[in-house]
TIMIKOL-353907 format. One record per residue: residue number from 1; x negated, y negated, z negated of N, C-alpha, C in turn. Coordinates in nm, 4 decimals. Layout:
N
@nr:NUM, n_px:X, n_py:Y, n_pz:Z, ca_px:X, ca_py:Y, ca_pz:Z, c_px:X, c_py:Y, c_pz:Z
...
REM end
This chain:
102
@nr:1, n_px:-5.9009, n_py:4.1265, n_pz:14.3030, ca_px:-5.7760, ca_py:4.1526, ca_pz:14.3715, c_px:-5.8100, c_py:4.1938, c_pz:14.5152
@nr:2, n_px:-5.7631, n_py:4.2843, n_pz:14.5467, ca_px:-5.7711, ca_py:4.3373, ca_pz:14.6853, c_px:-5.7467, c_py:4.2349, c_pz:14.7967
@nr:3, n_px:-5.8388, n_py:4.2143, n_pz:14.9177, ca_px:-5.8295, ca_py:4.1117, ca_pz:15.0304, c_px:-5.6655, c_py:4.0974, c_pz:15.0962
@nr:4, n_px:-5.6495, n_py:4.1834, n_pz:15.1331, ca_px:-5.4677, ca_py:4.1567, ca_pz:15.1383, c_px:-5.4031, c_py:4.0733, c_pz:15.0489
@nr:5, n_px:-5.3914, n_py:4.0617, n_pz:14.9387, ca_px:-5.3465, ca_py:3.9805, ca_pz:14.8496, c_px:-5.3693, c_py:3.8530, c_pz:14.8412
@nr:6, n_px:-5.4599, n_py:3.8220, n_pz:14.8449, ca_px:-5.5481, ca_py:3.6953, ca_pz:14.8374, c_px:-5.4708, c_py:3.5811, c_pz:14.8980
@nr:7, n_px:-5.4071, n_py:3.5847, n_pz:15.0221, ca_px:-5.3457, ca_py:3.4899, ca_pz:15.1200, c_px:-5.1957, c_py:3.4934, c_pz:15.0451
@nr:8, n_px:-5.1575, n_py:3.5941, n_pz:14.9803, ca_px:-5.0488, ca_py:3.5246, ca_pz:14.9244, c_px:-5.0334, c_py:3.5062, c_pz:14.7544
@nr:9, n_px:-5.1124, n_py:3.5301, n_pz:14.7076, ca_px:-5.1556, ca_py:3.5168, ca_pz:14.5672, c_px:-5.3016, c_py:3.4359, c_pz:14.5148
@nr:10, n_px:-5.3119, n_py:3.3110, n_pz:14.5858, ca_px:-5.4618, ca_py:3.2618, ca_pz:14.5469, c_px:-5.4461, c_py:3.1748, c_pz:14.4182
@nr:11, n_px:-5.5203, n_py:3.1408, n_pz:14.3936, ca_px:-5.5496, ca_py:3.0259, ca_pz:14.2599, c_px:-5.4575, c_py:2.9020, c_pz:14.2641
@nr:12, n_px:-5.4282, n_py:2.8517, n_pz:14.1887, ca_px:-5.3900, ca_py:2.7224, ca_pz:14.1574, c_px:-5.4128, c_py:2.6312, c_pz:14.0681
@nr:13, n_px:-5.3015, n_py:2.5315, n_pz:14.0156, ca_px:-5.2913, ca_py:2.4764, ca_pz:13.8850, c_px:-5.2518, c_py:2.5524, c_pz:13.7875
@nr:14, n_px:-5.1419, n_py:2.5879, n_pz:13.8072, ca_px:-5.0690, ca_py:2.6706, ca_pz:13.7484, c_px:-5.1027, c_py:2.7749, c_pz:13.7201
@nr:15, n_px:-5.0991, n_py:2.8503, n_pz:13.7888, ca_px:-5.1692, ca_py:3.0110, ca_pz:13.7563, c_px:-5.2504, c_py:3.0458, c_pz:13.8182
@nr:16, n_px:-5.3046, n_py:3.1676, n_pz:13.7822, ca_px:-5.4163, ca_py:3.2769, ca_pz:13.8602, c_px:-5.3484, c_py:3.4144, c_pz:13.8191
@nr:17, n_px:-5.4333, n_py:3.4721, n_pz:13.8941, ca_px:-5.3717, ca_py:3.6007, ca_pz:13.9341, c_px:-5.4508, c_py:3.7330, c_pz:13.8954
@nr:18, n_px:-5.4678, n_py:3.7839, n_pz:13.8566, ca_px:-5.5338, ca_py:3.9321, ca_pz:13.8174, c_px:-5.4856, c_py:4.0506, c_pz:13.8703
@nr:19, n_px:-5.5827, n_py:4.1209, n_pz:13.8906, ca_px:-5.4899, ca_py:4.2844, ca_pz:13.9334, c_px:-5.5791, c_py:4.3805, c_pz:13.8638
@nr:20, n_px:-5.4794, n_py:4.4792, n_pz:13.7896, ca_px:-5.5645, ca_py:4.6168, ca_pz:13.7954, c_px:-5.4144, c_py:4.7074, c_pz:13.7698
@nr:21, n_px:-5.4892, n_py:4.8131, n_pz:13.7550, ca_px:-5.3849, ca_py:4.9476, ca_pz:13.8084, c_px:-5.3018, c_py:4.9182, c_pz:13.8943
@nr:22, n_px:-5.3303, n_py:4.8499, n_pz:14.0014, ca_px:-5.2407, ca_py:4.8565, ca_pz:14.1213, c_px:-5.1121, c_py:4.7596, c_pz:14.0990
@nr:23, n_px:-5.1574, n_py:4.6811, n_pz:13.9941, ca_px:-5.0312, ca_py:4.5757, ca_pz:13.9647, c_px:-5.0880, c_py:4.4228, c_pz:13.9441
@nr:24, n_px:-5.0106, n_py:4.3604, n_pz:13.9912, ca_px:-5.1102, ca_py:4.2204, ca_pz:14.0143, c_px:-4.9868, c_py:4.1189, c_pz:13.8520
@nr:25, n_px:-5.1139, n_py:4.0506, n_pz:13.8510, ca_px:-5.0628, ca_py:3.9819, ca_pz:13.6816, c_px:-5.0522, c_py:3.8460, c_pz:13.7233
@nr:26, n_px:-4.9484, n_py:3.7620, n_pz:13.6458, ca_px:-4.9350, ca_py:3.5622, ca_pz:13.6829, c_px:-4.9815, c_py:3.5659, c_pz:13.5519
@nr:27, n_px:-5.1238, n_py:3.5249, n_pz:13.5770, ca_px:-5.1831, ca_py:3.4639, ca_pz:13.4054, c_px:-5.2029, c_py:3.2755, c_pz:13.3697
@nr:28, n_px:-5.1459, n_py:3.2474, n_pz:13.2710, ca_px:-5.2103, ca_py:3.1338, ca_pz:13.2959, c_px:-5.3322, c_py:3.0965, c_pz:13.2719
@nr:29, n_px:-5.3553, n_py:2.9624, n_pz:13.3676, ca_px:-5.5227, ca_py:2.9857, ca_pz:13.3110, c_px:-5.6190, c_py:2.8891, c_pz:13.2379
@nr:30, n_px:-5.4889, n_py:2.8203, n_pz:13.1661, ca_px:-5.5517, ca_py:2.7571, ca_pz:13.0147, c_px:-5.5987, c_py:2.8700, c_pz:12.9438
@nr:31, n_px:-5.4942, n_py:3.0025, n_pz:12.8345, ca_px:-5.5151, ca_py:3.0262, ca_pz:12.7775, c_px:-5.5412, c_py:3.1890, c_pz:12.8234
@nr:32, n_px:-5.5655, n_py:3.2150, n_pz:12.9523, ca_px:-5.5270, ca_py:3.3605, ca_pz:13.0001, c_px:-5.4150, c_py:3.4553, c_pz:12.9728
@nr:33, n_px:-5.2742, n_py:3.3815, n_pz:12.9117, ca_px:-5.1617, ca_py:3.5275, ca_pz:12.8842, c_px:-5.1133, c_py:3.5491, c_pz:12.9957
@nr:34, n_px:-5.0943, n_py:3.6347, n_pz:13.0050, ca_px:-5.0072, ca_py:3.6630, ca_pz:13.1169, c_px:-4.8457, c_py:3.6496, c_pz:13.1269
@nr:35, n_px:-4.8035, n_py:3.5910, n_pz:13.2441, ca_px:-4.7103, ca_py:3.5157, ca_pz:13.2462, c_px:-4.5845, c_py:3.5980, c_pz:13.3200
@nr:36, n_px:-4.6342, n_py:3.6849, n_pz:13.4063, ca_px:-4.4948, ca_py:3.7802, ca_pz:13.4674, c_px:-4.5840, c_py:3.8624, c_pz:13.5456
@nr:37, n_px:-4.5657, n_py:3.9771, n_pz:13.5683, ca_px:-4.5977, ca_py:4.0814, ca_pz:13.6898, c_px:-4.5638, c_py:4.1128, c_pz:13.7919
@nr:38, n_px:-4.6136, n_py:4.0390, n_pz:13.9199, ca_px:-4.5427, ca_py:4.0343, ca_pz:14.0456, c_px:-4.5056, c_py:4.1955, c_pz:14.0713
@nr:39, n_px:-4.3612, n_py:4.2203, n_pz:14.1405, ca_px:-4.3320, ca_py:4.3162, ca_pz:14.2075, c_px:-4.2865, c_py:4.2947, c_pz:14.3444
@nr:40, n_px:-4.2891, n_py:4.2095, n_pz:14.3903, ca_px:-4.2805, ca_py:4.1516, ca_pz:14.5084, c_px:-4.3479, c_py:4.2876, c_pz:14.6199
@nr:41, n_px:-4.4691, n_py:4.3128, n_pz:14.5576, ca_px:-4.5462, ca_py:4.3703, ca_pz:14.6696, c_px:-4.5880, c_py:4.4871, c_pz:14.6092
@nr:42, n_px:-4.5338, n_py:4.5406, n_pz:14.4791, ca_px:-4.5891, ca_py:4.6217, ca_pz:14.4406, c_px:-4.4689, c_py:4.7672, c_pz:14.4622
@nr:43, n_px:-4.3463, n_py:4.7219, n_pz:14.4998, ca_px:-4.2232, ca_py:4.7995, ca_pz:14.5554, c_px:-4.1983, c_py:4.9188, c_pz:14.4130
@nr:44, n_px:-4.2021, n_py:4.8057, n_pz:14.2756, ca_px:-4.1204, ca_py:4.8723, ca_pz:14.1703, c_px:-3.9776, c_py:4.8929, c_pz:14.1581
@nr:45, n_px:-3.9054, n_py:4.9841, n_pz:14.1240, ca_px:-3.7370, ca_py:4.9625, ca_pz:14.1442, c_px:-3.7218, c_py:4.9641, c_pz:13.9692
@nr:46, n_px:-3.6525, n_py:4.8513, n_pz:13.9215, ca_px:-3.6009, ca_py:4.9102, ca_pz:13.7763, c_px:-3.4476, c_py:4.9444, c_pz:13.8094
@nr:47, n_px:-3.3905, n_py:4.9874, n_pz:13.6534, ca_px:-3.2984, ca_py:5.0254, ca_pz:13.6857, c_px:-3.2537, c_py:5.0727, c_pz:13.5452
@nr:48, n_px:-3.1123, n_py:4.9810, n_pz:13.4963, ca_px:-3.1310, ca_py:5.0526, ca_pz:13.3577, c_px:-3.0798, c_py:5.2399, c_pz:13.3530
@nr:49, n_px:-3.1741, n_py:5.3014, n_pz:13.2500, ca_px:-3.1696, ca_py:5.4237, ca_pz:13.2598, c_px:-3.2597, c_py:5.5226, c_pz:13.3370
@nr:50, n_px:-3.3409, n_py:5.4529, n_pz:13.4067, ca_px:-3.5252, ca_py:5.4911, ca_pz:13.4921, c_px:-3.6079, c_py:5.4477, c_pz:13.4264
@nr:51, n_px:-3.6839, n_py:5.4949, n_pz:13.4354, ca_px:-3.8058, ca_py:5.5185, ca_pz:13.3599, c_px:-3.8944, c_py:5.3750, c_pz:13.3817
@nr:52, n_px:-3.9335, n_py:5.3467, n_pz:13.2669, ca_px:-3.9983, ca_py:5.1707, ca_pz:13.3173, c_px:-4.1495, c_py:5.1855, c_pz:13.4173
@nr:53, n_px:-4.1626, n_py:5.1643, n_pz:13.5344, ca_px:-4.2307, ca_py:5.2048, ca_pz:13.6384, c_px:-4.4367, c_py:5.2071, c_pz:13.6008
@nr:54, n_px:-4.4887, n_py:5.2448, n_pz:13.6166, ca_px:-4.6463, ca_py:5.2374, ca_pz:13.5764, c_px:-4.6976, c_py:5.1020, c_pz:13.5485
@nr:55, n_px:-4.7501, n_py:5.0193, n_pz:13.4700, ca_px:-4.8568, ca_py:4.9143, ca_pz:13.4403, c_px:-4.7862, c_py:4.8000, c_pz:13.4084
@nr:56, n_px:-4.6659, n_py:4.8552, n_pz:13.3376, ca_px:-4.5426, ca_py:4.7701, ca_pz:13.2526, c_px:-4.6007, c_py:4.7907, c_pz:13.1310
@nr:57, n_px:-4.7024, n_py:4.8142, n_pz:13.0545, ca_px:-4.7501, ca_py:4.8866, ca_pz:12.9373, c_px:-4.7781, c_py:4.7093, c_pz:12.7971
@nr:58, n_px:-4.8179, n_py:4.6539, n_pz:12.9261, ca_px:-4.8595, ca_py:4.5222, ca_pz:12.8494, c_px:-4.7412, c_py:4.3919, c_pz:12.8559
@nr:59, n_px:-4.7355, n_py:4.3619, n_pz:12.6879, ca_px:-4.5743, ca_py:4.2461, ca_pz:12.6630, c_px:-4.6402, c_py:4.1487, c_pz:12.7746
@nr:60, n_px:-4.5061, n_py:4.1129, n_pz:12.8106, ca_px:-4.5300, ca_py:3.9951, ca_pz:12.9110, c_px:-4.4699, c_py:3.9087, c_pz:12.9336
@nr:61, n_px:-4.3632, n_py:3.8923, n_pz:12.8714, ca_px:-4.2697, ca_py:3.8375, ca_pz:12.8216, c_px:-4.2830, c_py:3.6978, c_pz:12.8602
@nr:62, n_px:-4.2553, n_py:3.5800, n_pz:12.9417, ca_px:-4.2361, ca_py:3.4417, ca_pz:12.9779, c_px:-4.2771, c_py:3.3784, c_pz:12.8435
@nr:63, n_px:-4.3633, n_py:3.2709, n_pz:12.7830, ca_px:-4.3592, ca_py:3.2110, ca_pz:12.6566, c_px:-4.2093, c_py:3.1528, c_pz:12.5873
@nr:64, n_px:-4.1303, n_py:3.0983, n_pz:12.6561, ca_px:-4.0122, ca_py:3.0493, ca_pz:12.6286, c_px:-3.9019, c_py:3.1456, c_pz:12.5707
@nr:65, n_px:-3.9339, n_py:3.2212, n_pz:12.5998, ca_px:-3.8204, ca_py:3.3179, ca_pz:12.5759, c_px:-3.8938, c_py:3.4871, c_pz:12.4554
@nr:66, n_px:-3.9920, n_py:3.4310, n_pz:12.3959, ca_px:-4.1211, ca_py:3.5180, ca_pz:12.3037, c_px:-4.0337, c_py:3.5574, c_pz:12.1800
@nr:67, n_px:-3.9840, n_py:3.4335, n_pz:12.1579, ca_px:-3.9333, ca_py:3.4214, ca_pz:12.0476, c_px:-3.8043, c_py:3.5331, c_pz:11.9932
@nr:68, n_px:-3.7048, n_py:3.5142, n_pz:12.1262, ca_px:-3.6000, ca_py:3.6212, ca_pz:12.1541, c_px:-3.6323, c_py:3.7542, c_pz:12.1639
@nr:69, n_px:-3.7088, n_py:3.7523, n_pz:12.2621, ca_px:-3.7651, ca_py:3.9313, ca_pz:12.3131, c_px:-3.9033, c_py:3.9393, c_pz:12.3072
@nr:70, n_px:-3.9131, n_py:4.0509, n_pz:12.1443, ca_px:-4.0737, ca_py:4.0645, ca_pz:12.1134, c_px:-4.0446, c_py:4.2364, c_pz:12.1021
@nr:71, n_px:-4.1504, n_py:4.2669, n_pz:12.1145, ca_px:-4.1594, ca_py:4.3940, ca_pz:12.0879, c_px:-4.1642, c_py:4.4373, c_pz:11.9530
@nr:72, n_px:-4.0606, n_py:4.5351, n_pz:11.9233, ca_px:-4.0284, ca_py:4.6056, ca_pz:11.7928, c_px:-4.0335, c_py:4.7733, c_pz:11.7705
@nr:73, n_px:-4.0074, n_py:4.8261, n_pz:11.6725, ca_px:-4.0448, ca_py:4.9637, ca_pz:11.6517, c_px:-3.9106, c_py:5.0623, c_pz:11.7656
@nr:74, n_px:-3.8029, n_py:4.9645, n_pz:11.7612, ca_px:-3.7025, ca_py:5.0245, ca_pz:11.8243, c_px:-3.6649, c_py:4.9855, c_pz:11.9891
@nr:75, n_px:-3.7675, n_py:4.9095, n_pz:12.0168, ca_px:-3.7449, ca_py:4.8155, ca_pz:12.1667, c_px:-3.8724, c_py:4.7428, c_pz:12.1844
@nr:76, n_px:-3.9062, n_py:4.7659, n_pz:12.3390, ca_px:-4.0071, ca_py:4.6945, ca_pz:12.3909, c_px:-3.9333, c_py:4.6270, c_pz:12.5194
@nr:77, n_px:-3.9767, n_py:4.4871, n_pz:12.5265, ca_px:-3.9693, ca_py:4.3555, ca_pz:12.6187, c_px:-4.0755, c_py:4.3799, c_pz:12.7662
@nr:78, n_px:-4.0221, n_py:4.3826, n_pz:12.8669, ca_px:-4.0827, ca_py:4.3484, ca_pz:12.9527, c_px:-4.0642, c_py:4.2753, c_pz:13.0752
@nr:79, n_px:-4.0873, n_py:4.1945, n_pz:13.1652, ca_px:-4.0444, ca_py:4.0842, ca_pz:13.2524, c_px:-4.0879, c_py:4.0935, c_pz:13.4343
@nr:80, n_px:-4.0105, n_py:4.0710, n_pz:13.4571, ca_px:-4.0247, ca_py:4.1248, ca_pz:13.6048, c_px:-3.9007, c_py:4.0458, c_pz:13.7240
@nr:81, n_px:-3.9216, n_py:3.9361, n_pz:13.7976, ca_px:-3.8747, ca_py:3.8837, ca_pz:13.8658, c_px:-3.7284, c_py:3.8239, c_pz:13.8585
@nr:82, n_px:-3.7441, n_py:3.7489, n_pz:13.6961, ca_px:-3.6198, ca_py:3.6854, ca_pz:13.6536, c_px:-3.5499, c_py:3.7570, c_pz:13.5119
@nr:83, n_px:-3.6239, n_py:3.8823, n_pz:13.5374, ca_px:-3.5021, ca_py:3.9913, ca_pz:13.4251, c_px:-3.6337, c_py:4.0055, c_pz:13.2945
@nr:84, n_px:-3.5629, n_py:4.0277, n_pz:13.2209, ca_px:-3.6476, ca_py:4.0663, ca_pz:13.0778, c_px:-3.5813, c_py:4.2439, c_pz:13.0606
@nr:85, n_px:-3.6412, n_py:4.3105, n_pz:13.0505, ca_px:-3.5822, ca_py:4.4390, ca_pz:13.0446, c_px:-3.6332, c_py:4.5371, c_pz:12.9388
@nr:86, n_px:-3.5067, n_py:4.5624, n_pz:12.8666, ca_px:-3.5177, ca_py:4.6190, ca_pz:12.7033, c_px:-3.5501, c_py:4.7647, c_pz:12.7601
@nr:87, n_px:-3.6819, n_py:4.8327, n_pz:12.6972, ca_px:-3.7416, ca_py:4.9348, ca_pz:12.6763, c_px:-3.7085, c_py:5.0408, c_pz:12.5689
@nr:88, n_px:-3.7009, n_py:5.1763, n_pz:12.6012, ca_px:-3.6890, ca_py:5.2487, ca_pz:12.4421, c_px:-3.8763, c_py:5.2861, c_pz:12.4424
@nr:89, n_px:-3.9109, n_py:5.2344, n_pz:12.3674, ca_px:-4.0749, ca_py:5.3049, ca_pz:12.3076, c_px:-4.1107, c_py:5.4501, c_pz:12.3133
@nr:90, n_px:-4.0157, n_py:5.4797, n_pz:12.3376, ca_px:-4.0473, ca_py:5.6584, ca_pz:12.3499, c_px:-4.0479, c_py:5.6916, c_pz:12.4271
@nr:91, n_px:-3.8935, n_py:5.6864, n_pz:12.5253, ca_px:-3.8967, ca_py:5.7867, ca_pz:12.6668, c_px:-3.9351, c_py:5.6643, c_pz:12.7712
@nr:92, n_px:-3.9646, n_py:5.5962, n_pz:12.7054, ca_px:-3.9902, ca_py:5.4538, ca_pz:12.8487, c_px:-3.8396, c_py:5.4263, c_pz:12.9522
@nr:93, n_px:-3.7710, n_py:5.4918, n_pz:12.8825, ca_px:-3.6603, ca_py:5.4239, ca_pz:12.9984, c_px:-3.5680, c_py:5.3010, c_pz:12.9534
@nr:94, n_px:-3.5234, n_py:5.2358, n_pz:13.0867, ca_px:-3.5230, ca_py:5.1513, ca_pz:13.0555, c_px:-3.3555, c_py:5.0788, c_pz:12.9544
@nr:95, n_px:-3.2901, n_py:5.0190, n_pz:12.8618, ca_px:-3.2180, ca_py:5.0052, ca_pz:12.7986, c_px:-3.0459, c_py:4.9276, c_pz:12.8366
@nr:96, n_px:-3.1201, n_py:4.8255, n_pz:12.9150, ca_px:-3.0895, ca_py:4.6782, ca_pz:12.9672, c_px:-3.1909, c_py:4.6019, c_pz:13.0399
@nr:97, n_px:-3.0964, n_py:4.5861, n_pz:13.0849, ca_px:-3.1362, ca_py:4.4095, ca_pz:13.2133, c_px:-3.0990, c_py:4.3122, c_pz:13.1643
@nr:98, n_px:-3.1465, n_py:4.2098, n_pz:13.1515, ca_px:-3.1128, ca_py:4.0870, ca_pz:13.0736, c_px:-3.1878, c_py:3.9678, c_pz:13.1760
@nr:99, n_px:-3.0908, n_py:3.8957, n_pz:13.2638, ca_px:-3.1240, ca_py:3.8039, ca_pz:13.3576, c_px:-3.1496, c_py:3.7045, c_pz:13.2373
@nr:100, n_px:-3.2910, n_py:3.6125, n_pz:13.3347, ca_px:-3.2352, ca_py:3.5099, ca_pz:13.2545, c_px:-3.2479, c_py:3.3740, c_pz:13.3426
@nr:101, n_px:-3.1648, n_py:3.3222, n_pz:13.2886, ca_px:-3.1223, ca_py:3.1611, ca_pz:13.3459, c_px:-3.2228, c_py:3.0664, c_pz:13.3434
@nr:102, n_px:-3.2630, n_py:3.0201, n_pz:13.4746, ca_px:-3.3911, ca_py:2.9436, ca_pz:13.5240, c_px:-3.3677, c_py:2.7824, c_pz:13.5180
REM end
Protein backbone atom coordinates (compact mmCIF):
# COMPACT_ATOMS: atom_id res chain seq x y z
CA UNK A 1 0.00 0.00 0.00
CA UNK A 2 1.32 3.28 -0.87
CA UNK A 3 3.05 5.44 2.24
CA UNK A 4 0.19 7.94 2.28
CA UNK A 5 -2.19 5.41 3.20
CA UNK A 6 -0.60 3.71 5.81
CA UNK A 7 -1.50 6.41 8.67
CA UNK A 8 -4.96 5.97 7.91
CA UNK A 9 -5.39 2.40 6.92
CA UNK A 10 -2.85 0.30 9.17
CA UNK A 11 -3.35 -3.21 10.57
CA UNK A 12 -5.44 -4.32 13.26
CA UNK A 13 -7.59 -7.00 14.88
CA UNK A 14 -10.03 -6.77 12.73
CA UNK A 15 -8.82 -6.15 9.45
CA UNK A 16 -5.95 -5.48 7.09
CA UNK A 17 -5.83 -3.76 4.22
CA UNK A 18 -4.56 -4.50 0.64
CA UNK A 19 -4.25 -2.33 -2.38
CA UNK A 20 -3.86 -2.91 -5.99
CA UNK A 21 -5.21 -1.16 -9.04
CA UNK A 22 -5.37 1.90 -7.21
CA UNK A 23 -8.11 0.58 -4.88
CA UNK A 24 -7.46 -0.29 -1.37
CA UNK A 25 -9.37 -3.68 -0.01
CA UNK A 26 -10.85 -4.33 4.07
CA UNK A 27 -9.74 -8.01 4.11
CA UNK A 28 -10.16 -10.00 6.95
CA UNK A 29 -7.35 -11.52 8.27
CA UNK A 30 -8.42 -14.86 9.60
CA UNK A 31 -9.49 -16.04 6.37
CA UNK A 32 -8.26 -13.21 3.79
CA UNK A 33 -11.94 -12.31 2.03
CA UNK A 34 -12.34 -9.28 1.46
CA UNK A 35 -14.66 -7.38 3.37
CA UNK A 36 -15.57 -3.85 1.56
CA UNK A 37 -13.53 -1.48 -0.73
CA UNK A 38 -12.67 1.72 0.76
CA UNK A 39 -13.76 4.76 -1.39
CA UNK A 40 -13.17 7.13 1.07
CA UNK A 41 -9.94 8.10 -0.69
CA UNK A 42 -10.26 6.62 -3.77
CA UNK A 43 -13.03 9.58 -4.98
CA UNK A 44 -15.43 6.82 -6.73
CA UNK A 45 -18.98 8.37 -7.49
CA UNK A 46 -21.72 5.54 -7.98
CA UNK A 47 -24.76 6.27 -9.20
CA UNK A 48 -27.56 4.15 -10.32
CA UNK A 49 -27.32 4.17 -14.17
CA UNK A 50 -23.10 4.98 -14.32
CA UNK A 51 -21.02 2.78 -15.08
CA UNK A 52 -19.68 0.68 -11.96
CA UNK A 53 -16.27 2.66 -11.47
CA UNK A 54 -12.68 0.55 -12.15
CA UNK A 55 -11.52 -2.37 -9.53
CA UNK A 56 -15.24 -3.17 -8.55
CA UNK A 57 -14.49 -6.42 -10.65
CA UNK A 58 -14.11 -8.64 -7.46
CA UNK A 59 -17.66 -9.91 -5.22
CA UNK A 60 -17.27 -8.26 -2.09
CA UNK A 61 -20.13 -8.45 -0.72
CA UNK A 62 -20.12 -8.05 3.53
CA UNK A 63 -20.42 -11.99 4.77
CA UNK A 64 -23.83 -11.31 6.39
CA UNK A 65 -25.60 -10.26 3.76
CA UNK A 66 -23.76 -13.28 0.93
CA UNK A 67 -26.56 -15.04 1.21
CA UNK A 68 -29.05 -12.23 -0.25
CA UNK A 69 -26.68 -10.63 -2.84
CA UNK A 70 -24.54 -13.23 -4.82
CA UNK A 71 -23.61 -12.88 -8.09
CA UNK A 72 -25.81 -14.35 -10.90
CA UNK A 73 -25.95 -14.65 -14.74
CA UNK A 74 -28.37 -11.61 -14.67
CA UNK A 75 -26.79 -9.37 -11.72
CA UNK A 76 -23.59 -8.79 -10.04
CA UNK A 77 -23.30 -7.59 -6.13
CA UNK A 78 -20.95 -5.14 -5.16
CA UNK A 79 -20.32 -3.10 -1.76
CA UNK A 80 -19.09 0.17 -1.13
CA UNK A 81 -19.61 2.38 1.98
CA UNK A 82 -22.93 0.98 3.39
CA UNK A 83 -24.68 0.31 -0.13
CA UNK A 84 -24.66 -3.10 -1.91
CA UNK A 85 -25.11 -2.09 -5.54
CA UNK A 86 -26.91 -4.32 -8.21
CA UNK A 87 -24.73 -4.57 -11.41
CA UNK A 88 -25.90 -5.53 -15.06
CA UNK A 89 -22.85 -8.08 -16.15
CA UNK A 90 -22.67 -6.62 -19.40
CA UNK A 91 -22.71 -2.89 -19.66
CA UNK A 92 -21.39 -2.60 -16.00
CA UNK A 93 -23.85 -0.07 -15.14
CA UNK A 94 -25.08 0.22 -12.30
CA UNK A 95 -28.99 -1.22 -11.50
CA UNK A 96 -29.75 -0.15 -7.83
CA UNK A 97 -28.56 1.07 -4.58
CA UNK A 98 -29.56 -0.96 -1.88
CA UNK A 99 -28.55 0.70 1.64
CA UNK A 100 -28.15 -1.47 4.11
CA UNK A 101 -29.09 -1.19 7.76
CA UNK A 102 -26.08 -1.31 10.23
Amino acid sequence: MPQYYDRFYGRNDDYGYRYADRTIFRVDPQDQTIEGIVALLTGDDFGVGRRMPPGYDVYNVPSQYRDQYYDRPDAQYRYSDGYVYQVDPTTQLIAAAIQLIV
